[in-house]
C-alpha positions in Angstrom: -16.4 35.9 -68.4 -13.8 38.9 -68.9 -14.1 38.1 -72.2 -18.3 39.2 -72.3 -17.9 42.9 -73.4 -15.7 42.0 -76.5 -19.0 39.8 -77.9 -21.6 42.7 -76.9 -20.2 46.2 -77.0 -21.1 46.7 -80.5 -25.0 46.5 -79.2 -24.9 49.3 -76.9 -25.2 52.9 -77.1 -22.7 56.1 -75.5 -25.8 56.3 -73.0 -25.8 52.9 -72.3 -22.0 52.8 -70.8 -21.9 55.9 -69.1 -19.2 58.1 -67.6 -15.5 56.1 -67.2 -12.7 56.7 -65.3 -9.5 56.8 -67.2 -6.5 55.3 -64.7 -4.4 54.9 -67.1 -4.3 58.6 -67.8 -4.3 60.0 -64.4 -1.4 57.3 -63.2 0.5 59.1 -66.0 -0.2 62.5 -65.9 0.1 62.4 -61.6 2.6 59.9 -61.3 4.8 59.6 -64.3 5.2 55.7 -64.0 5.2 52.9 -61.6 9.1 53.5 -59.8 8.1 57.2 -59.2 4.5 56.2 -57.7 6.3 53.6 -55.1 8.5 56.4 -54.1 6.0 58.7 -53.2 4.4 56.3 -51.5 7.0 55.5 -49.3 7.7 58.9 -48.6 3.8 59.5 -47.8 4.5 56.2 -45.4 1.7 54.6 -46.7 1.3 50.8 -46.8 1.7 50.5 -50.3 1.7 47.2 -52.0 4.1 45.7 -53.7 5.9 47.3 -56.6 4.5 44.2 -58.8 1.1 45.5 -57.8 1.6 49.0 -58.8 3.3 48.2 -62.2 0.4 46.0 -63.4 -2.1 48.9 -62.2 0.1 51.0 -65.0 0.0 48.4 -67.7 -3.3 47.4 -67.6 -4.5 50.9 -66.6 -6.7 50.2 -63.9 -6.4 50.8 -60.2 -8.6 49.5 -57.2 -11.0 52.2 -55.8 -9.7 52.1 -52.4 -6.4 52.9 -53.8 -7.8 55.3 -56.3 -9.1 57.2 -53.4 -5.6 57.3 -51.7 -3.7 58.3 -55.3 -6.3 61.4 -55.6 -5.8 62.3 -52.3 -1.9 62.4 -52.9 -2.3 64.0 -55.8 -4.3 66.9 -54.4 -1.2 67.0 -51.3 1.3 67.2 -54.0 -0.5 70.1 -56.4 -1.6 72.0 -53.5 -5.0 71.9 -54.6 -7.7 69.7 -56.1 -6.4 67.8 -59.1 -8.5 68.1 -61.7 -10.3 64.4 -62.1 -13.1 65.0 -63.7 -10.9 65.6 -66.8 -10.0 61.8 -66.4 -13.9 60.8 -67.0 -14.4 59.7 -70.5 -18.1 59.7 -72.0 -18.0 55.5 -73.0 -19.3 53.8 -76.3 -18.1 51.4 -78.2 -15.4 53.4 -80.3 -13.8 54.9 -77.2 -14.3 51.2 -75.4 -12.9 49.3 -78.7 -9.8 51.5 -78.8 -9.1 51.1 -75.2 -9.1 47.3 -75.4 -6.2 45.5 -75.2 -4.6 43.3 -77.4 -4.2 40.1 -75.5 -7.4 38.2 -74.0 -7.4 40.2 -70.7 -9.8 41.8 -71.2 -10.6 46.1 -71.2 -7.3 48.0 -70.3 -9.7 50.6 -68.5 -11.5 51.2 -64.7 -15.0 52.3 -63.8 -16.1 53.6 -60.8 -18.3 51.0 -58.4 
């Protein structure tokens, strides 16, 4: 079933997908890469998961909303102020969607807010 949106994005419109999240981008602009997001979650003494966990939420770009929630909130403790998410929410359609996907049968290498 991951596999659905490959057979019918072409059918729908940039209305029809909505606003997306873009967790790849924010893990990388916030966080650099997966080794520097474990240590500052350590040092936050949070629970984090394992580092496995936290390198596929980098490769596939795509992290869990409670966790999203947490890594915002970090991010805001670490800039001193809000971080600026909204510039993370990508207008979808099908060229934006087709150029995220990735290569393998995984399916999209994107998030979208619940």
């Amino acid at each position: 079933m991951t596999n659905c949106p490959h057979l019918v994005y072409q059918q729908w419109t940039s209305e029809q997908w909505g606003t997306m999240f873009d967790a790849a981008g924010f893990l990388r602009d916030h966080f650099t890469d997966p080794n520097v997001l474990c240590e500052i979650l350590a040092r936050y003494d949070v629970e984090a998961p394992k580092n496995d966990t936290v390198r596929k939420w980098f490769s596939r770009g795509s992290v869990p909303g409670d966790w999203l929630a947490v890594l915002v909130a970090i991010a805001q403790h670490i800039s001193g102020g809000t971080p600026p998410v909204h510039t993370f929410y990508v207008t979808g359609g099908p060229e934006w969607f087709h150029s995220k996907m990735n290569a393998s049968r995984t399916g999209p290498s994107f998030s979208v807010f619940d």
